[in-house]
C-alpha positions in Angstrom: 38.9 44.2 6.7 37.6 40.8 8.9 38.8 40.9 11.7 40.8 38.3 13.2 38.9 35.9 15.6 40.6 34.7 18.9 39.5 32.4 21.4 41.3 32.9 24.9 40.9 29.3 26.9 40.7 30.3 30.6 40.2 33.5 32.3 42.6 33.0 35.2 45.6 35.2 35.8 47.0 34.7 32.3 44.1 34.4 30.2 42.3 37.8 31.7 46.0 39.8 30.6 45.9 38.5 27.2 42.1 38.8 26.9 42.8 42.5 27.5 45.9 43.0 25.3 44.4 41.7 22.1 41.1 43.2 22.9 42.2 47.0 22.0 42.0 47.3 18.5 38.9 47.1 16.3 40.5 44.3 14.8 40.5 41.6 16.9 37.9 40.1 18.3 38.3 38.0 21.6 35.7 35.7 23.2 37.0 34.7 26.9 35.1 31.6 27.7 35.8 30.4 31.8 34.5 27.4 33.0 34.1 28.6 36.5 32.1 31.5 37.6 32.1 35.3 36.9 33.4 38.1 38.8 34.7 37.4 42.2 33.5 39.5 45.0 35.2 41.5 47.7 34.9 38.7 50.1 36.9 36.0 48.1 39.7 38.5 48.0 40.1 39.3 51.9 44.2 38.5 52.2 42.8 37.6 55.6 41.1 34.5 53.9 42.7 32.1 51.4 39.4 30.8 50.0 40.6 27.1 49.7 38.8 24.9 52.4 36.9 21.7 51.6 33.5 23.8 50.7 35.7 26.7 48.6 33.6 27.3 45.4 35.8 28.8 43.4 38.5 25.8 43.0 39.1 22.9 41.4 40.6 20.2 43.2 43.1 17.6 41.6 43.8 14.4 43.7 47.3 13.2 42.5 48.3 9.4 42.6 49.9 9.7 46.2 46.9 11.3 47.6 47.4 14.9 47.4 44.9 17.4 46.3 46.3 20.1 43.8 43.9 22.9 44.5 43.6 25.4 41.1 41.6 28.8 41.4 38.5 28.3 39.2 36.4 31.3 37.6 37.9 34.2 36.8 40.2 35.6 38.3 41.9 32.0 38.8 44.1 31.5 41.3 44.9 35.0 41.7 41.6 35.2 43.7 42.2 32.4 46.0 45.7 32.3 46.3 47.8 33.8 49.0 48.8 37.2 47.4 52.8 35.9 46.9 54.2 37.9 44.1 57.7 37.7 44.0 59.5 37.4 40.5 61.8 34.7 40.1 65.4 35.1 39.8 67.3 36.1 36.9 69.4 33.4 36.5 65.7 31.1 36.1 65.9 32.7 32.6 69.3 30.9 32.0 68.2 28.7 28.8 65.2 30.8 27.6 65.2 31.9 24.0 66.8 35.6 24.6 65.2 36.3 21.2 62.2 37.0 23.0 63.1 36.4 26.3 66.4 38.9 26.9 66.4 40.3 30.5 65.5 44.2 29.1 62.2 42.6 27.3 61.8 40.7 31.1 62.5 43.3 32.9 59.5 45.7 31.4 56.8 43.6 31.3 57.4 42.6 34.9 57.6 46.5 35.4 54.4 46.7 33.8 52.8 44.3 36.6 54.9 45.5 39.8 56.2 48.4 39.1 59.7 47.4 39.9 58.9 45.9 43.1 55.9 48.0 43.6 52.9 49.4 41.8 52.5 48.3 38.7 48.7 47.4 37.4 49.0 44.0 39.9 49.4 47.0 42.9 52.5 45.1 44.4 53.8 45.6 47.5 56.1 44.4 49.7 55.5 43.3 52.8 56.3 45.5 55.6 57.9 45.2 59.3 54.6 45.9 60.7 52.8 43.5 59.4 55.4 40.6 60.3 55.0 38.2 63.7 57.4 37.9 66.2 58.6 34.7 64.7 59.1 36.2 61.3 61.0 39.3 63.2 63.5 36.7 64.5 63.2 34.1 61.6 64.8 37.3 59.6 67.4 38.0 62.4 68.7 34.4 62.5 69.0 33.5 59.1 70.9 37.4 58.9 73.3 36.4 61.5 74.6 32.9 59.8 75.3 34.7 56.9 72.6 35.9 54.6 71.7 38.9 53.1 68.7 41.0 53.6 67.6 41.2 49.9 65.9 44.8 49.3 65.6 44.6 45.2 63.0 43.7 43.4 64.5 40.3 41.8 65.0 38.0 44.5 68.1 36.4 44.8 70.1 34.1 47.3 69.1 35.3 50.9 66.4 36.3 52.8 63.6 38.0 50.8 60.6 40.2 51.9 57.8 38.9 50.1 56.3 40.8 47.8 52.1 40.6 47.8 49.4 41.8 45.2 47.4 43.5 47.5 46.6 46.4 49.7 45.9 45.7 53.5 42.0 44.3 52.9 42.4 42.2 49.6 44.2 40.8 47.1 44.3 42.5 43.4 43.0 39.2 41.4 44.2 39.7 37.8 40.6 40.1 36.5 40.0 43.6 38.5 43.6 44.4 37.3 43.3 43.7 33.5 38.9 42.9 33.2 38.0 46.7 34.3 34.4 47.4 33.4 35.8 50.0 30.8 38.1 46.5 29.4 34.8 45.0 29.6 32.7 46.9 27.7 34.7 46.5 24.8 33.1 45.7 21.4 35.8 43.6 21.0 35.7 41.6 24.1 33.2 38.5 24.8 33.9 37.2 28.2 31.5 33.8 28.4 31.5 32.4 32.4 29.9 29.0 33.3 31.4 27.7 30.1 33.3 24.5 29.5 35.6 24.1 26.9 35.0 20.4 25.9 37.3 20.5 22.8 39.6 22.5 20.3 39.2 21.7 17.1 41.4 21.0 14.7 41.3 20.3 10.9 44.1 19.2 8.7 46.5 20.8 11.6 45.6 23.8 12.3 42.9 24.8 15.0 40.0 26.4 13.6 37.7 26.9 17.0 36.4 25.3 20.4 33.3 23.3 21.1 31.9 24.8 24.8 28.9 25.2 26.3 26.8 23.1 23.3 28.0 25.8 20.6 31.1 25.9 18.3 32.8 29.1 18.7 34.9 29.8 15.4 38.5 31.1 15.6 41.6 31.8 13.4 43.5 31.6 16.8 43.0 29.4 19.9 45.0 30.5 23.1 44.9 28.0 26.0 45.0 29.5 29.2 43.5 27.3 31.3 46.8 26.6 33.4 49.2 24.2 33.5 47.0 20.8 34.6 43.5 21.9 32.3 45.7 23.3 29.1 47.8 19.7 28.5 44.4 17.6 29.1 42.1 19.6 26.7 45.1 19.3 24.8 45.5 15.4 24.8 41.5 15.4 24.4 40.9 17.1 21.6 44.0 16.8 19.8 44.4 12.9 18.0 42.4 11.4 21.6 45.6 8.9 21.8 47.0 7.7 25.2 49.4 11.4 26.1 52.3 11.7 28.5 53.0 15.3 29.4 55.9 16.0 31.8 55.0 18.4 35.2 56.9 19.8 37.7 56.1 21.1 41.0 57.7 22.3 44.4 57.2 20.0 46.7 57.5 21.1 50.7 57.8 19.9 53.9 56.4 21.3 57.1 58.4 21.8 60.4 55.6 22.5 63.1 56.1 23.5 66.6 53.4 24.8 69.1 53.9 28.2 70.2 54.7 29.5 73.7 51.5 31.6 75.3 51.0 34.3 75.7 52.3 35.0 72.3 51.4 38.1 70.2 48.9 37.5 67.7 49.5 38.7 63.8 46.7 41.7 62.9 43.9 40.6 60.8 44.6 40.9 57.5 48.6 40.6 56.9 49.8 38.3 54.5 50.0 34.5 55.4 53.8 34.3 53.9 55.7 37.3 54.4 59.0 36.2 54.1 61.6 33.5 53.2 65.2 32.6 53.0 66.3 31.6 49.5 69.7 29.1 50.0 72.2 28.5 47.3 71.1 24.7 46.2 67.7 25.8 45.6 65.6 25.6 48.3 62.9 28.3 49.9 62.5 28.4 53.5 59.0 30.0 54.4 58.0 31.3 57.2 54.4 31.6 57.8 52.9 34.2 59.7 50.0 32.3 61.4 48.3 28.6 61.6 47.1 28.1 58.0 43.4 27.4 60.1 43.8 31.3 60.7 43.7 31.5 56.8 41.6 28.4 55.6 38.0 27.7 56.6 37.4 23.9 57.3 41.6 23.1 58.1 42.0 21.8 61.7 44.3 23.8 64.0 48.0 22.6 63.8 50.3 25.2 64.8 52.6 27.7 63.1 55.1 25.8 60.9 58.5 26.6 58.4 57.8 25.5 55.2 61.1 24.1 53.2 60.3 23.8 49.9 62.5 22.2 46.9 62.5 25.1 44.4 65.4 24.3 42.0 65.3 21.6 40.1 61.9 21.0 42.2 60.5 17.4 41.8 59.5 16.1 38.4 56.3 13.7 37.6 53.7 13.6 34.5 50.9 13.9 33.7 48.7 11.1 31.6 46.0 11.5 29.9 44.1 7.7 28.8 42.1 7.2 25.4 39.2 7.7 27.5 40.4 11.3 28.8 40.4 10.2 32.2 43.5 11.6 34.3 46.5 10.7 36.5 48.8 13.3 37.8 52.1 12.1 39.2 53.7 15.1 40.9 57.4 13.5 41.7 58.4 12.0 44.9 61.5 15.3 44.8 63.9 12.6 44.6 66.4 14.8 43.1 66.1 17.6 46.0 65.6 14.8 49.0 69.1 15.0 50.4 68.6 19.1 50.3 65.0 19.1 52.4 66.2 16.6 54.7 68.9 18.7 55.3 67.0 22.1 55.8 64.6 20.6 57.6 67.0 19.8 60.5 68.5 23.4 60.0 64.9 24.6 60.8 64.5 22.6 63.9 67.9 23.4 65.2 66.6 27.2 64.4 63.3 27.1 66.1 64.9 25.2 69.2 67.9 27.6 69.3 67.7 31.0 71.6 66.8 33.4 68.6 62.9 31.9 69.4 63.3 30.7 73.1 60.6 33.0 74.0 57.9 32.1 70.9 58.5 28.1 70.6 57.1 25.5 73.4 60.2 23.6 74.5 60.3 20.3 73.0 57.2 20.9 70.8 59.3 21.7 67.2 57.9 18.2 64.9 59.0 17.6 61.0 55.8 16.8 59.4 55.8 12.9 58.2 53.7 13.7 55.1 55.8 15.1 51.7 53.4 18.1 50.7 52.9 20.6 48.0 53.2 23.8 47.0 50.8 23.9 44.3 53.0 25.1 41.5 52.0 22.6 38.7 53.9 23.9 35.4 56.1 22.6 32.8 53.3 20.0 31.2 53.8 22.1 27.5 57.5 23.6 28.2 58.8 26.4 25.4 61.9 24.9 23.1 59.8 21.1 23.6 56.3 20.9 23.1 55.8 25.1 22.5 57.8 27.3 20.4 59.0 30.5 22.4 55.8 32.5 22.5 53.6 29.2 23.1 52.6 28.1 19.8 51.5 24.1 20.0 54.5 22.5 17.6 52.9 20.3 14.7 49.1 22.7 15.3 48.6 26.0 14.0 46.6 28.6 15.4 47.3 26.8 18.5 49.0 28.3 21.3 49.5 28.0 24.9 49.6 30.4 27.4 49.7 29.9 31.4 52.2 28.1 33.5 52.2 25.0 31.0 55.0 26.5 29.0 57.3 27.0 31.5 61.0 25.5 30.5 62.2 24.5 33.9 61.8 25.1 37.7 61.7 29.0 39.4 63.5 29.9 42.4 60.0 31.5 43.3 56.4 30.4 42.9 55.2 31.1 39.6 52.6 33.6 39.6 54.2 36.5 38.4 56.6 34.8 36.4 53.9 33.5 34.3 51.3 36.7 34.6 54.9 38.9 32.6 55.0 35.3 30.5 51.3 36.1 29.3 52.1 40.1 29.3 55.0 39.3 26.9 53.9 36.6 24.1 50.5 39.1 24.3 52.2 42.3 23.4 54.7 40.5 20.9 51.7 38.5 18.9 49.2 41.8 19.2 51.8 43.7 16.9 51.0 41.7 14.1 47.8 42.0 14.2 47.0 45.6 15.2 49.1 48.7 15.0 47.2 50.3 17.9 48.7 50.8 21.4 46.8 51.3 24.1 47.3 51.3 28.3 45.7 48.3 30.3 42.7 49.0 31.8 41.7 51.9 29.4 
């Protein structure tokens, strides 16, 4: 029997778990081709460091049309290497709408077992964060919000109230989802190509159906091309390769303001090491309240000093844009000006301020010092450009191309009440598993 060729676009945090899931047979062979670099070392993964600055080497920057930079992981590993460890699920009623076919909360519910363990474990070696690691300021950010009303949420789905983070990673570094799923046992596989410094320049596609990838000067044959090169590099190979015709592709993301203040000193100083988000408030209309640990220059090599700060960030419906794509593949991303959650941050962000100038932080906030930043930021939580039930079918597949699929945060249907990350890693887990069955009777545990 010939086995079945598949070519995995993108060795981030989706395309290293499906690399490894359709990698365990004999009958299947997968090259992984990553246009960034190779293994990651033990330094990009210090939680201590979010390796994002202006000289980071292992990310891709995307300027937007109001300025912003969307910063992507790049190499592999993705962003799971560079981001800052956040691994909470999103909430169960973000699945309202998905094909329950596939999608039913039992099926959900295992595969994000499979990465968390329930709210710890699991092969991405969650955690949650604990009361050890959290500042002062996230001590009483956690008392306040408690004493107007909300509950302290203690399950593993978060839900409306104020959630300890969850973090993939132990108290050095963070569990990127290549050393989770690209083990050197995964990688010495027969079965398994993994191809760095590689770019994908095209898929190719005859008489509908994809039949292999131009990268790195070679054409690399394939009954099945998986894109998994996130949610901005999927939807422009995409529009490049496939009829090279002016393409609109929708795209959402969370955008956030900050709410900075200066802190009172002496204060007490978070350990080396703990998370830069431990925990957040999740309000009924939608919107996650972060409170960060330390100055993001603590974190970020290069980022000038500016003080602690409250993020509020629009989660649900989050802001809408596009993404375009010219004859000449050059690229504009329009990332949504959150119009539809604008009444909502403005709102929050005065809740914030009266917070921070109230007696629950009289002691850690400089009187008179609490600001709400001018500038509209991001969260960097790109998705929806390729969304399941529109462009994709419910595990992915490209509508109108066979032996086209897509796999990463692209396909998301609609906004999460989280970030992303693990929604999409169980996403990738899932449409793995379901389209490995087919094609091998052999079962096998991750890693192995």
């Amino acid at each position: 029997m010939t086995p079945r060729r598949v070519v995995v676009v993108g060795a981030g945090s989706c395309g290293c778990v499906v690399a490894e899931r359709l990698s365990r047979g004999d009958d299947v062979l997968v090259t992984l081709v990553e246009a960034g670099r190779d293994t990651p070392t033990d330094a990009d993964l210090r939680v201590s460091r979010l390796p994002v600055g202006p000289d980071a080497h292992r990310v891709r920057r995307h300027r937007t049309v109001d300025g912003l930079d969307l910063v992507r992981g790049s190499g592999v590993g993705g962003s799971s290497v560079v981001n800052g460890g956040y691994f909470l699920r999103g909430h169960r009623t973000d699945l309202d709408g998905w094909d329950r076919r596939w999608w039913d909360i039992d099926t959900v519910e295992r595969f994000h077992r499979i990465l968390d363990g329930g709210g710890s474990g699991g092969v991405m070696s969650v955690r949650r964060v604990d009361d050890t690691e959290l500042h002062p300021r996230a001590v009483a950010f956690e008392r306040y919000w408690h004493r107007t009303g909300y509950d302290l949420v203690g399950t593993e789905w978060p839900t409306v109230g104020v959630n300890r983070v969850r973090v993939n990673a132990d108290r050095v570094r963070r569990v990127s989802a290549d050393r989770a799923f690209l083990t050197a046992a995964v990688r010495a596989r027969p079965s398994l190509r993994v191809l760095a410094d590689t770019t994908v320049d095209e898929v190719l596609v005859s008489d509908g159906t994809a039949t292999g990838v131009r990268a790195g000067g070679e054409t690399i044959p394939a009954d099945e091309v998986i894109l998994c090169a996130g949610t901005l590099a999927s939807a422009t190979l995409l529009a490049r390769s496939v009829g090279r015709t002016p393409s609109t592709f929708p795209l959402g993301e969370h955008r956030e303001i900050l709410v900075r203040y200066r802190e009172r000193t002496p204060a007490p100083r978070t350990r080396a090491g703990v998370p830069l988000l431990p925990t957040v408030l999740h309000t009924e209309d939608g919107f996650e309240i972060r409170c960060y640990n330390a100055d993001f220059a603590d974190h970020i090599t290069g980022v000038a000093r500016s003080g602690p700060a409250v993020g509020v960030a629009g989660m649900v419906p989050g802001a809408s844009g596009h993404l375009t794509v010219d004859a000449d593949g050059a690229v504009g991303i329009d990332i949504g000006a959150a119009e539809a959650v604008g009444d909502g941050m403005r709102r929050w962000s005065h809740r914030v301020v009266e917070m921070l100038e109230g007696a629950a932080h009289a002691d850690l906030v400089e009187e008179g010092s609490v600001t709400i930043d001018p500038v509209l930021a991001t969260s960097h939580h790109a998705w929806g450009t390729m969304p399941m039930g529109a462009a994709t079918d419910a595990l992915g597949g490209v509508i109108g191309v066979e032996g086209l699929r897509v796999v990463d945060g692209s396909i998301l249907p609609s906004a999460l009440s989280s970030g992303p990350h693990a929604t999409t890693m169980m996403m990738a887990a899932r449409i793995a598993d379901a389209i490995a069955e087919p094609l091998s009777a052999r079962s096998g545990i991750v890693g192995s």
